[in-house]
C-alpha positions as CSV (number, residue, x, y, z in Angstrom):
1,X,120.0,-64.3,-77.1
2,X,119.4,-61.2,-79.1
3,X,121.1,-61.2,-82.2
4,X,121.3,-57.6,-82.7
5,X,122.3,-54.5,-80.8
6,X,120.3,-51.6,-81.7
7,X,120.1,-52.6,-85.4
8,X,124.2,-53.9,-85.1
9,X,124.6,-57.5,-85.6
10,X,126.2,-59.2,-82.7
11,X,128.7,-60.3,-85.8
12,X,129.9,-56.9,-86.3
13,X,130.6,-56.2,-82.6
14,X,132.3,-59.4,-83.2
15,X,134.8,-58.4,-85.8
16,X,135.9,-55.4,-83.9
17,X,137.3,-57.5,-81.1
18,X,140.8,-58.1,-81.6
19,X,143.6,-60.5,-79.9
20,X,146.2,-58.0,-78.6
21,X,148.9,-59.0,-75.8
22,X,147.1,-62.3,-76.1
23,X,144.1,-60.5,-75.0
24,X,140.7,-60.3,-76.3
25,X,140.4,-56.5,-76.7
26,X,138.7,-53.7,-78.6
27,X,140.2,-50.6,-79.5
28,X,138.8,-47.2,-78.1
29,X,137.6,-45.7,-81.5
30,X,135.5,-49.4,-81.7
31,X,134.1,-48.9,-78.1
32,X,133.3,-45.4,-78.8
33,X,131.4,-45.7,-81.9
34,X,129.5,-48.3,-80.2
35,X,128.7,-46.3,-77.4
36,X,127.6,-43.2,-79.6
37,X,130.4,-40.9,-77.5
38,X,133.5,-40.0,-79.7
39,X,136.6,-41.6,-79.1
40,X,138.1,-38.1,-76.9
41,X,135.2,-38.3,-74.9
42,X,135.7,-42.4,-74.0
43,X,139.9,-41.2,-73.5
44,X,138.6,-38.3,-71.2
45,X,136.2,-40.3,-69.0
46,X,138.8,-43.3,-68.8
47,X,141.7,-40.5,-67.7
48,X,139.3,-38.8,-65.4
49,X,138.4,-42.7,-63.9
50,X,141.6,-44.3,-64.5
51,X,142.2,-46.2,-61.2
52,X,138.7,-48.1,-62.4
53,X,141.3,-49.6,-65.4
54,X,143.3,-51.9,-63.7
55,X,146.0,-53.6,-66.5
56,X,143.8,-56.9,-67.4
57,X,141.0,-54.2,-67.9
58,X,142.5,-51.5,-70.2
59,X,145.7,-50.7,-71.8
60,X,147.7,-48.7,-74.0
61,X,149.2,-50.1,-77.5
62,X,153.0,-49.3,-77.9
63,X,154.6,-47.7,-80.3
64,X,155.2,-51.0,-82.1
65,X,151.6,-52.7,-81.9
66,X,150.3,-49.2,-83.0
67,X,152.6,-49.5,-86.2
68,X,151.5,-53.0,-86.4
69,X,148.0,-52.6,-85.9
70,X,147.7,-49.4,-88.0
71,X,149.5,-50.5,-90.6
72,X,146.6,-53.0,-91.4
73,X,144.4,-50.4,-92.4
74,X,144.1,-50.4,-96.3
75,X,141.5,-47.6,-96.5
76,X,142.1,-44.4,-97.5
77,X,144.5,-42.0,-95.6
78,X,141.5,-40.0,-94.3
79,X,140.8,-42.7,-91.9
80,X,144.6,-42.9,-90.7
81,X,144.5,-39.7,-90.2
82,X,142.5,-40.2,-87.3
83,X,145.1,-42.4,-85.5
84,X,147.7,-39.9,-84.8
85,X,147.8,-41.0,-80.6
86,X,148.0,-44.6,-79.3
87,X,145.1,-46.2,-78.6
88,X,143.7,-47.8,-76.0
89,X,142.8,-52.0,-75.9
90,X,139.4,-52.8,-73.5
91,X,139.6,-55.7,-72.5
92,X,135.7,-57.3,-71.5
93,X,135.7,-55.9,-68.2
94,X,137.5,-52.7,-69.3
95,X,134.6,-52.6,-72.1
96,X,132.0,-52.6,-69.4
97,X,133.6,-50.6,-66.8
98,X,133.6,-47.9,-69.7
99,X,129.9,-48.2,-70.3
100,X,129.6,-47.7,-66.2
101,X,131.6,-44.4,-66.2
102,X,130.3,-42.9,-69.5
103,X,127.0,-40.9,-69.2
104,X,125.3,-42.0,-72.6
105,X,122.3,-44.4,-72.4
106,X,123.6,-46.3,-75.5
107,X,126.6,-46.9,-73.4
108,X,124.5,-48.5,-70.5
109,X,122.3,-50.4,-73.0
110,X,126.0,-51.1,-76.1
111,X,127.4,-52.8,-73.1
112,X,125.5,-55.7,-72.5
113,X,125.5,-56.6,-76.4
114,X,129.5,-56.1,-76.1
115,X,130.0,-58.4,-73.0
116,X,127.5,-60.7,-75.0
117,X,130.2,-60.7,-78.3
118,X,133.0,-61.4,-75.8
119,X,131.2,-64.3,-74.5
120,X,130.4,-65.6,-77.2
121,X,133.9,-65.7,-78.4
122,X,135.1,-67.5,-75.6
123,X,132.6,-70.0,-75.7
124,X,133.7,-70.5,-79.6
125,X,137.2,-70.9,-78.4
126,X,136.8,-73.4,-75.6
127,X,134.6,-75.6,-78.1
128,X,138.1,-75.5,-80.2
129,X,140.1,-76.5,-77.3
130,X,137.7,-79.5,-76.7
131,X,137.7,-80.5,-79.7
132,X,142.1,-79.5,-80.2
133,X,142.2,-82.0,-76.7
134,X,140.0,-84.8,-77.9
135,X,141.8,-84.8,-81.4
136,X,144.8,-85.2,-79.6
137,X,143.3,-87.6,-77.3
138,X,142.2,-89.9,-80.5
139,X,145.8,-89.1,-82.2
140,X,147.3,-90.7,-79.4
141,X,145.3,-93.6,-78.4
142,X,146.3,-94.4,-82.7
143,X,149.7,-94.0,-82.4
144,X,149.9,-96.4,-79.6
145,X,147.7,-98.7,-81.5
146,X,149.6,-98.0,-84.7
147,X,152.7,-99.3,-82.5
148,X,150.9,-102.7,-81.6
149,X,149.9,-103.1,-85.2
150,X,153.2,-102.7,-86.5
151,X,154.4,-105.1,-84.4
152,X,151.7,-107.7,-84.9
153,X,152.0,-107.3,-88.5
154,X,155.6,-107.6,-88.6
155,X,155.6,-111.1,-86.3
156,X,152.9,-112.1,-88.8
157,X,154.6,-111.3,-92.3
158,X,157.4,-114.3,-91.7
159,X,153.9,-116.6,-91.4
160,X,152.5,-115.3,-94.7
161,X,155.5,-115.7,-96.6
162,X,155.9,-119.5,-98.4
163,X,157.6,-122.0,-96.8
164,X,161.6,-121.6,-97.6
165,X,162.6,-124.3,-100.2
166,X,164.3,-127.6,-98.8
167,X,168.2,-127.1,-99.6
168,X,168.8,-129.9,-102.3
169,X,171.8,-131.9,-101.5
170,X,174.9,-132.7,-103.5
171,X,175.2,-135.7,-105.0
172,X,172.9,-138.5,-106.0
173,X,170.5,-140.9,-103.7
174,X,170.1,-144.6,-103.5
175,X,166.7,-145.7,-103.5
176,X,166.3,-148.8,-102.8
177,X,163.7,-150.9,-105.3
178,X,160.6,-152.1,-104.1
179,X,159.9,-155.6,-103.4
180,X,157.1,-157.3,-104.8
181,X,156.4,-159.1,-102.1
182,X,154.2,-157.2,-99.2
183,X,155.7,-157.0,-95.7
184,X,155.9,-160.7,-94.7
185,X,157.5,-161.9,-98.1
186,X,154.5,-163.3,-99.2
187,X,153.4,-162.1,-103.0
188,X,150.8,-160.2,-103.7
């Protein structure tokens, strides 16, 4: 797999993909500066073709997640500035179905690196389920043998501890002497 896009690291594409909605999106002025159109011109086309943008393919952010999301911003006001309307999320297929209506080569070309970034993310996340599921797997299977080893332990702790002492009785005994004589009287 190429690791760059045109001189942009697959990385970079990367970063600019955001979990919105909990989808994996990219914001238009992302998409459009990856595309070499600017972000009116991606807005324009996606109006123009909007029955192409389906829901699970594009969106708008509400007034909230556009708070949100442009309150994150920590640069200077001169790049707010440029965030006066909502924007719109792509999702993967929203990214490429832009690249299919916009008529700019980098577009055609941006798109297959984007889809690419997308994948690659998903693949990263399903390792982490596998591995979340198998951790839970193991956590389990040592709980339950945690259980059994409690128990065993506790049946054997009553074995490991010394015999109790032999209650001593009250009083005095009688021991009778010892004859000198063996068994059958006879001396020794």
């Amino acid at each position: 797999m190429d690791k760059k896009a045109i001189g942009i690291p697959i990385e970079r594409i990367e970063k600019s993909i955001m979990l919105i909605r909990g989808h994996k999106v990219m914001i238009d002025r992302d998409l459009a500066k990856l595309y070499g159109v600017e972000t009116r011109v991606l807005k324009q086309a996606v109006r123009r073709n909007i029955k192409r943008f389906p829901a699970d393919f594009m969106f708008e952010l509400t007034k909230e997640e556009f708070e949100d999301w442009r309150s994150q911003f920590v640069t200077s006001n001169s790049d707010k500035m440029g965030l006066r309307y909502k924007p719109m999320a792509f999702t993967e297929h929203g990214a490429l179905m832009a690249a299919n209506i916009l008529k700019s080569k980098m577009a055609v070309s941006m798109s297959i690196y984007v889809v690419r970034a997308f994948i690659r993310m998903r693949e990263e996340l399903t390792s982490r389920r596998d591995l979340e599921e198998r951790l839970d797997q193991i956590e389990k299977i040592l709980l339950v043998h945690d259980t059994e080893l409690t128990e065993l332990f506790e049946k054997i702790r009553p074995l490991l501890l010394p015999p109790p002492e032999k209650p001593r009785k009250i009083g005095f005994e009688v021991k009778e002497p010892k004859s000198r004589y063996g068994k059958k009287g006879k001396k020794r």
